[in-house]
C-alpha positions as CSV (number, residue, x, y, z in Angstrom):
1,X,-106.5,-5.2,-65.3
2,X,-107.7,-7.1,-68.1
3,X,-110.7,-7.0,-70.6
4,X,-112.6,-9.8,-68.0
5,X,-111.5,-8.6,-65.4
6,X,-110.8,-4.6,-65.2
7,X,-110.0,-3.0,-61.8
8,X,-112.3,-0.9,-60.4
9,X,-111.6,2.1,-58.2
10,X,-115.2,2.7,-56.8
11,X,-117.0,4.3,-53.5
12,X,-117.3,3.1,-50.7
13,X,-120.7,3.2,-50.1
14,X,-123.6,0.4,-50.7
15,X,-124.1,-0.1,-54.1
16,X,-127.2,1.8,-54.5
17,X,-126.2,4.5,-52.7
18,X,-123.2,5.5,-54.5
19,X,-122.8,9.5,-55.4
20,X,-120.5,11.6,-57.8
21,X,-118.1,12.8,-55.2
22,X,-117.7,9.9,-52.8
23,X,-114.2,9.4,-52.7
24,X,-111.4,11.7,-54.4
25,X,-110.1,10.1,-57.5
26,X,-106.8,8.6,-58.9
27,X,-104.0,11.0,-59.4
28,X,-100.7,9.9,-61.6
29,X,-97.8,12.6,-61.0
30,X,-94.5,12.6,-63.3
31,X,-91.6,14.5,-64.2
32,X,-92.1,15.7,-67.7
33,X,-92.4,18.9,-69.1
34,X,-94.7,22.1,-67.4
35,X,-95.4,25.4,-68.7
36,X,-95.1,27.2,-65.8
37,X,-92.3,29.7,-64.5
38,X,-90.2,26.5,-62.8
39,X,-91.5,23.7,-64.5
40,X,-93.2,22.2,-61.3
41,X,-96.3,22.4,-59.4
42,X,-98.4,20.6,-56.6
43,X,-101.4,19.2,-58.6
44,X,-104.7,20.9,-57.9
45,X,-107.4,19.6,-55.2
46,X,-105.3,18.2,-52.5
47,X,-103.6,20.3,-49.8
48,X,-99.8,20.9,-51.1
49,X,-97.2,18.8,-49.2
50,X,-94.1,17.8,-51.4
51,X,-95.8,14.3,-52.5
52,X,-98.3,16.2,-54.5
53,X,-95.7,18.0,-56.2
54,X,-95.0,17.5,-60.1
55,X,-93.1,18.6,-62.9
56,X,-89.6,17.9,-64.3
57,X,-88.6,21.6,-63.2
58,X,-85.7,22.8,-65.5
59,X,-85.1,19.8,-66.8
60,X,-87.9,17.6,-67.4
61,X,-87.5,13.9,-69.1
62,X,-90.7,13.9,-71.4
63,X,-90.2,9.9,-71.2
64,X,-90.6,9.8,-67.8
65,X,-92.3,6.2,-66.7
66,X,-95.6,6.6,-64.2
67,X,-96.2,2.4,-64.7
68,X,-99.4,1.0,-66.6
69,X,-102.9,1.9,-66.2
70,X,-105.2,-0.9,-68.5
71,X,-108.5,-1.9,-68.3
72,X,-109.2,0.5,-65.2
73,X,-113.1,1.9,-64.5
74,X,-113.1,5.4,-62.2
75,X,-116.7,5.5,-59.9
76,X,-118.1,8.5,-58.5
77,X,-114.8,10.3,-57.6
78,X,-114.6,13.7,-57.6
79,X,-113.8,16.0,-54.7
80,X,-113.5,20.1,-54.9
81,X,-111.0,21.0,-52.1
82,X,-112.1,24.5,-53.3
83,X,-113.8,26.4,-56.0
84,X,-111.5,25.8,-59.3
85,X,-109.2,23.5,-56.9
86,X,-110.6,19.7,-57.5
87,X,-109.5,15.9,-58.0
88,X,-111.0,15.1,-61.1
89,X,-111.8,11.2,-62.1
90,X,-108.4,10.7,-63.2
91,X,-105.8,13.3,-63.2
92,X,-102.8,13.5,-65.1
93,X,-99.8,15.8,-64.0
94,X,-96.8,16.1,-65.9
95,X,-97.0,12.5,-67.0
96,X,-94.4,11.6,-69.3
97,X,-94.4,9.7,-73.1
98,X,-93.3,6.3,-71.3
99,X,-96.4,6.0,-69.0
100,X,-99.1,3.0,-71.0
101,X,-102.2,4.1,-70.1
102,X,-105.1,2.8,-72.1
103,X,-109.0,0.8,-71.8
104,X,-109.8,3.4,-69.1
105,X,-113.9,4.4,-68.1
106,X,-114.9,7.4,-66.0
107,X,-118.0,7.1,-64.8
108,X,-119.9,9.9,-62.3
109,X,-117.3,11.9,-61.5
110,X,-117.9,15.3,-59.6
111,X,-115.6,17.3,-61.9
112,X,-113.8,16.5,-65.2
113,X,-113.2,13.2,-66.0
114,X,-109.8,13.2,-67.3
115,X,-107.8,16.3,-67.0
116,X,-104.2,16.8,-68.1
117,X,-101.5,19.2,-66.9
118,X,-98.8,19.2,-68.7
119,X,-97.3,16.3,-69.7
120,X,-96.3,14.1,-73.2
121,X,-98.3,11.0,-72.2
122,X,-100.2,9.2,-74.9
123,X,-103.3,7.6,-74.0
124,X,-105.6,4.7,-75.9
125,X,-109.3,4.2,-75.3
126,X,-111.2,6.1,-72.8
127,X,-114.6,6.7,-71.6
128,X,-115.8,9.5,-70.3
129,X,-119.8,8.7,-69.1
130,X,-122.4,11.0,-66.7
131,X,-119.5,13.3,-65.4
132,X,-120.8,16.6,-64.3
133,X,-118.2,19.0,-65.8
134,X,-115.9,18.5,-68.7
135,X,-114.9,15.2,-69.7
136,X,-111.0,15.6,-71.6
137,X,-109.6,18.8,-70.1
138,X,-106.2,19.9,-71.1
139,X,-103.7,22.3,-69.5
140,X,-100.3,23.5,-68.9
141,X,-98.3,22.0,-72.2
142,X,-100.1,19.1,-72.5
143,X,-98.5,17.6,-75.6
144,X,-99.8,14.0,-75.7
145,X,-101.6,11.9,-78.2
146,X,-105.4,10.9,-77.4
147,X,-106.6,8.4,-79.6
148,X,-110.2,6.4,-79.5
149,X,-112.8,8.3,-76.7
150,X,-116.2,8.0,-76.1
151,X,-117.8,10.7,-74.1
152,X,-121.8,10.3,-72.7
153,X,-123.7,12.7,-71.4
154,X,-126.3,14.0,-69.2
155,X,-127.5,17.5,-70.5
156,X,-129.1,18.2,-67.3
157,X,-126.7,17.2,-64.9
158,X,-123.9,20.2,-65.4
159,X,-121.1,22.0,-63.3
160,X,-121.0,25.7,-62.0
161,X,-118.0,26.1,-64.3
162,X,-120.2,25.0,-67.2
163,X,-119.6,21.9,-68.5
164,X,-117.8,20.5,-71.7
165,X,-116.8,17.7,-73.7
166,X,-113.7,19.4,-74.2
167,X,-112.3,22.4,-72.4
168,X,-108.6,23.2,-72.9
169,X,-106.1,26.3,-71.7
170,X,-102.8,27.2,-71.9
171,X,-102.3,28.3,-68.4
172,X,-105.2,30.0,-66.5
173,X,-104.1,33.1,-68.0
174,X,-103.7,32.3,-71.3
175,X,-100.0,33.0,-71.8
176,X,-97.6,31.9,-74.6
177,X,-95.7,30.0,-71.8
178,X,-93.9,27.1,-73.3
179,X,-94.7,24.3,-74.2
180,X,-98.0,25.3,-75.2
181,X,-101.2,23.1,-75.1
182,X,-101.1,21.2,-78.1
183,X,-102.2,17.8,-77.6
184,X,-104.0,15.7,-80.5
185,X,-107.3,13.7,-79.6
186,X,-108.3,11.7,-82.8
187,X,-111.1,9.5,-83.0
188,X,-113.3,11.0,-80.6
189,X,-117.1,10.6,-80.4
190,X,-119.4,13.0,-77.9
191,X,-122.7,12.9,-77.2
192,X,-124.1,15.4,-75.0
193,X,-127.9,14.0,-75.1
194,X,-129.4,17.3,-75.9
195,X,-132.5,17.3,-77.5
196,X,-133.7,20.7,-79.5
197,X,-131.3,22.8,-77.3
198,X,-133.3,21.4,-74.2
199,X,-130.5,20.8,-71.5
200,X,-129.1,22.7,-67.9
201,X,-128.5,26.2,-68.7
202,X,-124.4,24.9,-67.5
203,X,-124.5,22.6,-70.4
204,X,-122.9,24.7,-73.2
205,X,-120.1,23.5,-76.1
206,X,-118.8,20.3,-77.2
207,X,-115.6,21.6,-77.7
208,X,-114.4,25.1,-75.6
209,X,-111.0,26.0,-76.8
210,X,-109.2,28.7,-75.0
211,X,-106.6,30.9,-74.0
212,X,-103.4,30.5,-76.2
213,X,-104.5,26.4,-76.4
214,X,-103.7,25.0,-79.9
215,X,-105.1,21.6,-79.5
216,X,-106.3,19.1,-82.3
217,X,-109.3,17.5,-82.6
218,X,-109.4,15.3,-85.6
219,X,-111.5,12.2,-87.2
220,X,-114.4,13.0,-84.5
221,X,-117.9,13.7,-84.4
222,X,-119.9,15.7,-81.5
223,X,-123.7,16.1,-81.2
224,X,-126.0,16.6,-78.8
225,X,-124.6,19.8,-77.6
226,X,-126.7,23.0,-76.9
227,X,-123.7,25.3,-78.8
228,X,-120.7,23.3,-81.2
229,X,-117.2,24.5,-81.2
230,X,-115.9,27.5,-79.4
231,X,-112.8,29.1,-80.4
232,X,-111.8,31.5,-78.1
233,X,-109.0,34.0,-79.0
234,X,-109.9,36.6,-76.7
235,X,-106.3,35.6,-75.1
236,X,-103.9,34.3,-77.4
237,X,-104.7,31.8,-80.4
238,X,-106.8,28.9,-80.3
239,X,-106.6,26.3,-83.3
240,X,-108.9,23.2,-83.9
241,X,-108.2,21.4,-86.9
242,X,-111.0,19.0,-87.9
């Protein structure tokens, strides 16, 4: 796409009657690095076949090449095949370093936004606006650079799971599985819309960081959130450094 004219991955239905979770959402599967026990997976919401599997197993190339994604906007995806098991607005799995992904907007999706497993892709310029759950969610060994993101919010419109600007795990258990989760997202304003704490009872932190994560957040201001920054240590370590 380009500035004038961006491609647009939208629903199907008549424009008025468009809904979060119309359509699934765009998925980008690579062969870099994965913290788990082989180094591969089958990406969450979709039924595992062998297309949906990712990961450069035990030897991943952390410059692996998934093509360009500029000047894209994501519209009302969003699909849970089940509970904790969903296609986000755009999913990243084990993208590598040598994927150009940048100019990208998420609007109204059913689950996170953007959500990375694993992976060393480095992404430019995203919008994350009215998603119901979190909207930059990292997993896995995610070890990217994030730079320049805008995240709107809704602070009554929030997810089961409780919704975030920023969640991030290790692994689902919080183990000290390598790579860790240790991406940096720089430049980064949030606005969760909250007014005097008045917001869905599911809207909670700007930033939830969990689990043996050691993510970065730097150069960024949140507001508008019912609670700030969670560190979580209950399992493992969690580092933010603002």
């Amino acid at each position: 796409g380009t500035a004038c004219q961006p491609i647009i991955f939208a629903s199907g239905q008549p424009v008025g009657q468009r809904a979060r979770g119309d359509w699934g959402g765009l998925i980008l599967l690579g062969k870099a690095a994965l913290n788990t026990a082989t180094g591969t997976a089958n990406i969450e919401g979709i039924t595992p076949i062998p297309d949906t599997q990712y990961g450069g197993g035990a030897n991943p190339d952390n410059n692996d090449n998934s093509g360009i994604l500029q000047y894209v906007r994501i519209e009302f995806a969003g699909i849970a095949l089940s509970p904790n098991n969903e296609i986000n607005g755009l999913t990243f799995g084990a993208v590598g370093a040598g994927t150009t992904v940048d100019h990208i907007q998420v609007s109204y999706s059913n689950d996170d936004s953007y959500e990375w497993f694993g992976g060393t892709v480095n992404c430019k310029y995203l919008i994350a606006y009215d998603g119901i759950d979190d909207d930059f969610d990292s997993d896995n060994g995610f070890s990217g650079y994030v730079q320049f993101g805008l995240g709107m919010r809704d602070p009554n419109v929030a997810d089961v799971s409780g919704s975030k600007s920023f969640e991030s795990d290790n692994d689902v258990n919080g183990d000290a599985n390598l790579p860790q989760t240790s991406a940096y997202f720089a430049n980064f304003t949030a606005l969760g819309g909250s007014v005097n704490n008045v917001a869905n009872p599911l809207f909670k932190q700007s930033i939830h960081t969990r689990r043996n994560s050691n993510i970065r957040i730097l150069n960024s201001i949140m507001m508008g959130f019912p609670q700030g920054i969670l560190v979580d240590a209950t399992t493992g370590v969690s580092t933010i450094c603002n």
